[in-house]
N, C-alpha and C positions, 0 to 999 in steps of 0.2 A: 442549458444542458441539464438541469435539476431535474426539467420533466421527463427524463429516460431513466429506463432503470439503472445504466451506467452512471448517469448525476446522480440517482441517489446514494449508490453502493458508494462513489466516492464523496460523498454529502457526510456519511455516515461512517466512511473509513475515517475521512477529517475531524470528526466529532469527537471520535474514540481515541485520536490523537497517533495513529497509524499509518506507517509508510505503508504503500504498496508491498515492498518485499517483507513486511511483518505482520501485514496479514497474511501475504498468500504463506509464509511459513507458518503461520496456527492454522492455517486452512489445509495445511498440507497439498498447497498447488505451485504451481512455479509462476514466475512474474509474470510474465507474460501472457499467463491465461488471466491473471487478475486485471492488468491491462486491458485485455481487447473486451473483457467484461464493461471496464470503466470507459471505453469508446463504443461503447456500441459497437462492436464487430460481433460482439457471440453473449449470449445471454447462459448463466448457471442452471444444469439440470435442476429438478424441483430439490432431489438430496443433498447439493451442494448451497439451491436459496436458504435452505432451512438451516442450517450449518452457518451459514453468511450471516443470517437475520440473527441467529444466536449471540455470535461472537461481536454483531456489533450493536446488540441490542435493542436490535428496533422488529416490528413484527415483520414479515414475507410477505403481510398485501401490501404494506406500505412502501418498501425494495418493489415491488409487481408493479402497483397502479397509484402510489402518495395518496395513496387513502390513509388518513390516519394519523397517529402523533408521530410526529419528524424529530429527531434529533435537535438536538440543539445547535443552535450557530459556534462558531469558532470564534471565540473571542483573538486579541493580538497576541494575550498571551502562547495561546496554544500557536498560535502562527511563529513566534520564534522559538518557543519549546522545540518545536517541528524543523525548523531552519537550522537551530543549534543541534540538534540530531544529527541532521543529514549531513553539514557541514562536519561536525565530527567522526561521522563515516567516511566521508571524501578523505580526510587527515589520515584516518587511519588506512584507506585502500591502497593514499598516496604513500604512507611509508614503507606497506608491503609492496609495492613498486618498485620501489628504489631499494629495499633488501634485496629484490628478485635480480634487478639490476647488477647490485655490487656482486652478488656469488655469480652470478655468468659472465662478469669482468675475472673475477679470480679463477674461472676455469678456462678462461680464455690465456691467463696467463700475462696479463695487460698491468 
């Protein structure tokens, strides 16, 4: 998948050590346009590749066509830096959950 511009953008989101939801918020897009970027459903205007290649520092022929110097690989580290992130997001969505939970029991009156 590396040889589409969707592998590289997320070749290169992985590099920078970047969820999906934290670049498309420096990108100022929402997930899911950064998503269908990263499968191949829809590829970034030229104003948005150049914005993209900025933030993750690699140049816009290389995002285009892997011409050029590629990012670095992800070491293990960066793979559980990235794991302990996400897992601590889930921790925290899970508790605002179950806040949401307990005040609609207490206006239930339960």
């Amino acid at each position: 998948m590396e040889d589409t511009i969707g592998g590289r953008i997320t070749r290169a989101r992985n590099a920078q050590g970047l969820t999906v939801a934290q670049l498309a918020r420096r990108l100022g897009l929402r997930t899911t346009t950064l998503s269908h970027w990263e499968n191949d459903r829809a590829e970034p205007r030229p104003n948005r590749l150049l914005m993209l290649a900025g933030v993750l520092a690699v140049s816009p022929t290389w995002l285009l066509t892997g011409q050029g110097t590629a990012p670095t690989e992800v070491t293990d580290d960066t793979n559980a830096r990235l794991l302990k992130q996400e897992l601590s997001r889930l921790r925290d969505d899970a508790n605002s959950l179950v806040e949401r939970l307990d005040r609609a029991i207490e206006r239930l009156g339960v």
